[in-house]
N, C-alpha and C positions, 0 to 999 in steps of 0.2 A: 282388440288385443293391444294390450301394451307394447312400447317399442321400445324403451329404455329397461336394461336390468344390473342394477347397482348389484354389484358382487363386492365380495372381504377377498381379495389378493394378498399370497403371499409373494416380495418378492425379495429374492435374496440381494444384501447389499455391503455386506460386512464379515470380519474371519472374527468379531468377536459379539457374544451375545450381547442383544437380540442381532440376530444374524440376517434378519429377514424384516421388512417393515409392511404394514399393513397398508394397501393403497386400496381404494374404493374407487372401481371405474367398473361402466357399462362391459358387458359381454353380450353377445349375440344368443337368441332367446332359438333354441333350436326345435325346430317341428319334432313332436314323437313318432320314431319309428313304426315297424308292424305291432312290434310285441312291447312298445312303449307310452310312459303316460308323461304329459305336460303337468307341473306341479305349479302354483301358485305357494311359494313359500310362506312359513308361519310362525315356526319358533324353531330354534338350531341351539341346542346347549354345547356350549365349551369341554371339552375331553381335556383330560392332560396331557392326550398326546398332542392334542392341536397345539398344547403351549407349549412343548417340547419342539413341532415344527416350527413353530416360530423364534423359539430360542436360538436355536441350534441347526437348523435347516435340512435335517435328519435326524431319521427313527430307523437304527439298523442299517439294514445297504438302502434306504428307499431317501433319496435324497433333491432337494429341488435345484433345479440346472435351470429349468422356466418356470415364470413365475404360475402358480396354481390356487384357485379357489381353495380355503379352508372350510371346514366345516361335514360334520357324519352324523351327528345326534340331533336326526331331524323330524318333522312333520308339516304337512302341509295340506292344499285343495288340489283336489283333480281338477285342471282346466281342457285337457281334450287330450282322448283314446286313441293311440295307434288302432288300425282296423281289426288287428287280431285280438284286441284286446276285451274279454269279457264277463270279465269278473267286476271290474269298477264302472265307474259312470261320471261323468263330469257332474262338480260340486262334491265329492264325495271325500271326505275326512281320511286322511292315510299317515300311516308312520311307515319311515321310510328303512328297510334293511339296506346299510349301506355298503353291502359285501354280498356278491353273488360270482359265480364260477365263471369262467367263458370258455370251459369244456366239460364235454363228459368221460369225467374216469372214472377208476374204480372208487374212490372217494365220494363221489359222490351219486354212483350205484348204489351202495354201501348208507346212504344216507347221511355222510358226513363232509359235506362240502365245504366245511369250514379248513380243509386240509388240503382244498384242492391247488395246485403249484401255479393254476393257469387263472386267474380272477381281477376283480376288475372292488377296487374300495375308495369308496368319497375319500378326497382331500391325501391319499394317498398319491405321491404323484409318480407317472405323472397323469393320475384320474383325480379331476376335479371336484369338489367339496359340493354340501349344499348351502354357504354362506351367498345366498341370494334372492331376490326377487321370484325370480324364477328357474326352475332345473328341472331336467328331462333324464327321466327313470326308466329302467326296467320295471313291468309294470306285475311281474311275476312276486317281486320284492318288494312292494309296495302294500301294506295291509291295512282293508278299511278299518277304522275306529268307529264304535259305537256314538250314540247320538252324549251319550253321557261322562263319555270324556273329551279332555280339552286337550287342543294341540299340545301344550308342555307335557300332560302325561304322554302322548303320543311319543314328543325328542326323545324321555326317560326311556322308553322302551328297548332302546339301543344299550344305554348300561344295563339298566335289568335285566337283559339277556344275559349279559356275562356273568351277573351273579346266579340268573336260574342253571345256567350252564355248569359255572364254578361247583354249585348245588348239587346237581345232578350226577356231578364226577367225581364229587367227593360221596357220594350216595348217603346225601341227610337221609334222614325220617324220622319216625317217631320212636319219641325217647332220648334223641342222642342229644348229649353235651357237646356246643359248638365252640371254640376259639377262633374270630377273626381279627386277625392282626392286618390293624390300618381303618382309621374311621373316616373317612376320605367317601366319596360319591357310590365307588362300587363297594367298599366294605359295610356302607351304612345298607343299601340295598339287598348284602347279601345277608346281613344281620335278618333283614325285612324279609327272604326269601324261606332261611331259614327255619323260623319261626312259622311261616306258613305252611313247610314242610314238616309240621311235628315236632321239631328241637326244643328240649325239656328246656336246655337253661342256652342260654350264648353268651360269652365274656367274650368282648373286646377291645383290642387295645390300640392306644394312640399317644403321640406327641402332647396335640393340641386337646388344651380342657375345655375349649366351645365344642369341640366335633364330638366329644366324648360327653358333653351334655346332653348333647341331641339326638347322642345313642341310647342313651339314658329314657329320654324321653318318646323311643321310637322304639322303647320296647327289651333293649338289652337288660338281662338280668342283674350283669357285673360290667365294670370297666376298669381301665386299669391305664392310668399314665405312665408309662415308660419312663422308667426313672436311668436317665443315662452312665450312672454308676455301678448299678448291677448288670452282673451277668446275667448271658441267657438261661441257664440253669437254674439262676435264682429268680428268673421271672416266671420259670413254670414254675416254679416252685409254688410262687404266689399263685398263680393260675389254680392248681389244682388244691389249694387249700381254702379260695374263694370257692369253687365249687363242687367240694366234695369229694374230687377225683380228677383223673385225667381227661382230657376231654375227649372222645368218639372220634370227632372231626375236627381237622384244624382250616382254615381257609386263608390265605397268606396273599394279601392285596397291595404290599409295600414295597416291594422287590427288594428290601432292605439286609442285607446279611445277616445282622442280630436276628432279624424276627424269623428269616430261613432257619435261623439257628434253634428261636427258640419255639419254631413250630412243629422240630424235631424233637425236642427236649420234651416237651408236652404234651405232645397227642400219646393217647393210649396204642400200647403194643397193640399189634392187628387192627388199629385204627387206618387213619388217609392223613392224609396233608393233602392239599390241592394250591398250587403256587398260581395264583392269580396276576399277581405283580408283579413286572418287568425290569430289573436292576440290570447290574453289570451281566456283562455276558459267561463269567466264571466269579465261582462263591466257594470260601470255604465253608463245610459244612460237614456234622456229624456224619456221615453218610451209612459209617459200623453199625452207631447207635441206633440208627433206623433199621436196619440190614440186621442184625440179633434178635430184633424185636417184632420183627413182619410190618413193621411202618411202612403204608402204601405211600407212595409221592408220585401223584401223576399230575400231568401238565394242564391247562385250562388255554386254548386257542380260541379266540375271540366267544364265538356260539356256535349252533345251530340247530333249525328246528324249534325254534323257544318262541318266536313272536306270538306263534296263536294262543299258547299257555300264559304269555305276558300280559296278553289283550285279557283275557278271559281273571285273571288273577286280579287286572285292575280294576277290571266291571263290575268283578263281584263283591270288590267291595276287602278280598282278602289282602290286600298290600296298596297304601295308602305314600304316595309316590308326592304328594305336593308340598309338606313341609323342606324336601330335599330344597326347593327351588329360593333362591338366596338374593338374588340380585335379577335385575330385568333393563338391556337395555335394546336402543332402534338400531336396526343395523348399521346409521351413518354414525354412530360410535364403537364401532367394532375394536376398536383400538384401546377405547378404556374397557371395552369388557375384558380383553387381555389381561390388562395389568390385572383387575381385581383379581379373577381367575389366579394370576399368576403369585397374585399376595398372599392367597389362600384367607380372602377376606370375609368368603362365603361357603357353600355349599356345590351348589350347580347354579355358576349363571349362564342365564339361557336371554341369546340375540333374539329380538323382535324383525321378522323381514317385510310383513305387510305394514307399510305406513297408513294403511286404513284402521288396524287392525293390529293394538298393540295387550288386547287383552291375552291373558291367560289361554 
């Protein structure tokens, strides 16, 4: 067993962004519990909330006081089974759910623990990340991967959730006309989700004309740059004269006000909106226009319940998750992986944490 384990620390050092600096030192390599497994780390994709932690040193009230491992979009090896443990087996491939409860309520009775007030999330602090060597799971949240995928499909599994989720809340299927505003990691996935789900056409839109390539080429029917001089009523406007009509469903991945705006303008009366993306904490927004029309708008909190349809979706072959991956670096450059990340110079870049072991 190894005895050194290089971790990506965040620690806060400044009142102006980056607010926090990235330092790489050993952590103590902790024995798995009853109900826990030892992971041999593999690949850890970059969130944007991780750049968010690290910009700004908080995400809502969750803020760092001590310094904390980054990192949730992960996959890795079972190295050795707490005793109760008996679903996995040392050497065994897993993606890692990096949000589980630490009570039982009615939430998650109910089968919705993604709500539960009491839990425990990588790199949320002050719960530590999986930017490391090695890290020590709940073994309940830990889900083997087939022999036919690779660790980085494995880290994806973690956004793909949000989009299967997002998906599911806005109730795709078949036939419906999709709108996703934002071509960013989880808007290209939910693109990729939806489609899988039956969605006749999906338009979506973005800033950037590389992201909007790539949606292009990952299957969107339409795209649409957001041109910063129109309003949002004249962006549905455009929207629903690309496809025919209003769209069924909207899915809103930017947290951006205009595309709140104009994801009410757009979706069809007695359609959904599903707000995926996190902005300010108050937005002006049509709210009547929704409200006259029976526009559903309900919330998307992280997942749950999605990994075993994520595995089974990638296996089969029906969503094809590796073009996302844009950049690849070792964990002792944790630091430019940030920037790029933070430049918006790729897709998902995803840290390398076994130095043996810098493949895919």
């Amino acid at each position: 067993m190894a005895t050194e384990n290089l971790s990506a620390f965040l620690y806060r050092k400044r009142d102006k962004p980056p607010r926090c600096d990235i330092v790489l030192e050993n952590r103590p390599i902790h024995e798995p519990g009853d109900k826990e497994v030892l992971l041999q780390m593999h690949s850890v994709g970059i969130c944007g909330s991780d750049v968010h932690m690290w910009m700004d040193a908080h995400i809502g009230d969750y803020a760092i006081k001590n310094p904390v491992v980054s990192g949730h979009e992960a996959a890795g090896k079972v190295l050795k089974c707490g005793k109760n443990v008996t679903h996995l087996k040392a050497g065994d491939k897993v993606a890692i759910d990096p949000f589980y409860p630490l009570s039982t309520d009615e939430y998650c009775k109910t089968g919705r623990y993604n709500l539960c007030n009491h839990y425990y999330f990588c790199s949320c602090p002050p719960d530590h990340g999986t930017l490391s060597r090695f890290y020590t799971h709940q073994a309940d949240y830990c889900y083997r991967l087939p022999n036919s995928l690779s660790y980085e499909e494995g880290a994806l599994i973690e956004p793909l959730s949000v989009a299967i989720h997002a998906c599911r809340r806005a109730k795709v299927t078949l036939g419906h006309m999709v709108l996703i505003c934002g071509a960013g990691p989880i808007g290209l996935l939910s693109l990729l989700v939806a489609k899988a789900m039956g969605a006749s056409q999906v338009i979506i839109t973005d800033l950037n004309q590389n992201r909007l390539h790539l949606a292009a080429t990952l299957g969107a029917d339409h795209v649409i740059n957001v041109e910063q001089n129109k309003s949002p009523q004249e962006t549905a406007m455009h929207i629903e004269q690309l496809l025919g009509g209003m769209p069924d469903r909207t899915i809103e991945c930017t947290g951006a006000e205009s595309a709140l705006q104009t994801g009410i303008y757009a979706t069809i009366s007695g359609g959904c909106l599903a707000l995926v993306g996190l902005g300010a904490d108050t937005a002006n927004v049509p709210l009547v226009n929704a409200a006259v029309r029976e526009v559903d708008i309900v919330g998307v909190m992280r997942y749950c319940n999605t990994y075993p349809t994520a595995i089974q979706m990638l296996a089969s072959g029906q969503i094809n998750v590796k073009p996302l991956v844009t950049h690849r670096f070792p964990l002792e450059k944790a630091e430019e992986a940030f920037h790029v990340a933070k430049a918006g110079e790729g897709i998902k870049v995803m840290i390398k944490c076994d130095p043996n072991d810098q493949n895919p």
